[in-house]
C-alpha positions, 0 to 999 in steps of 0.5 A, a space after each residue: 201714790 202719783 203724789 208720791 215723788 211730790 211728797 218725798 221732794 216736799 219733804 227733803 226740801 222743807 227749811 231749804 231752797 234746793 236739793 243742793 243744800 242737803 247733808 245727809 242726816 237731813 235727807 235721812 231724816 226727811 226719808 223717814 218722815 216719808 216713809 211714815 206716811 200712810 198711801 192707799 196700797 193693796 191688802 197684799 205682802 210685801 205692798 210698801 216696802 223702805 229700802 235703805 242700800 249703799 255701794 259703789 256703782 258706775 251706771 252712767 259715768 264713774 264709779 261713785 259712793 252712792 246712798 239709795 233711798 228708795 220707797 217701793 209700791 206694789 200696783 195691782 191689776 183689776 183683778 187684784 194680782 201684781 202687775 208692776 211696782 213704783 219706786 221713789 228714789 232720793 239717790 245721794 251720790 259721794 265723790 268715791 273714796 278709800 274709806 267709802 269704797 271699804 263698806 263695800 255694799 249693804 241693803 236692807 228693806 222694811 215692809 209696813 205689814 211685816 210686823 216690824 217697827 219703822 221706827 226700830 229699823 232705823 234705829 238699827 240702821 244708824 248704829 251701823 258702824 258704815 252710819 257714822 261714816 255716811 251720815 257726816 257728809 255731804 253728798 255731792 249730787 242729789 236725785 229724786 225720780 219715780 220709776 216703773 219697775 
């Protein structure tokens, strides 16, 4: 899991020199590639989670439309309970709009030992209507970090 952030930037950047240059079917795309990679991860609920979120948010400057990608693993102490989790983020921030501040806020998580499929999670999630309106644009800023959570 320390490759982890190394990993999702290797594979958002693949065919591209810079973040910069990506829409965001390619950095959907690139998420679920990642997110179909398999990490040492301990044998408990819920250890490796995808979560797909959108909103409006302000957390250090204005308010802006932003898509959250983020993959969550659970880290266990010596004893093999839960001491803390680590969360990639690939964050793609849109300059806010009417059309995008109206799909208000959405989130949705897949864990790989629930029974559900990667492949048809996505599938539901790009037949959102909010998906036709999201995945046409550019995003104007892109973050990918690793925290401690």
């Amino acid at each position: 899991m320390g490759e982890a952030v190394g990993l999702l930037e290797g594979e958002l950047t693949a065919g591209r020199r810079v973040l910069a240059d990506l829409d965001t079917e390619d950095a959907w795309l690139a998420y679920l590639r990642f997110g179909r990679r398999l990490f040492d991860v301990p044998d408990t609920p819920d250890a490796d989670g995808l979560l797909f979120q959108y909103g409006t948010y302000s957390f250090d400057g204005p308010a802006t439309f932003t898509l959250e990608l983020t993959r969550q693993f659970e880290i266990v102490d010596s004893h093999g309970d839960h001491d803390y989790y680590v969360q990639v983020h690939c964050e793609l921030q849109y300059a806010l709009t009417p059309v995008l501040q109206a799909l208000g806020s959405f989130e949705w998580w897949f864990f790989r030992d629930a029974g559900d499929d990667l492949d048809e999670w996505a599938q539901g999630l790009s037949e959102r209507a909010a998906w036709a309106t999201i995945r046409a644009l550019k995003p104007a800023q892109v973050r990918v970090y690793q925290e401690r959570v």
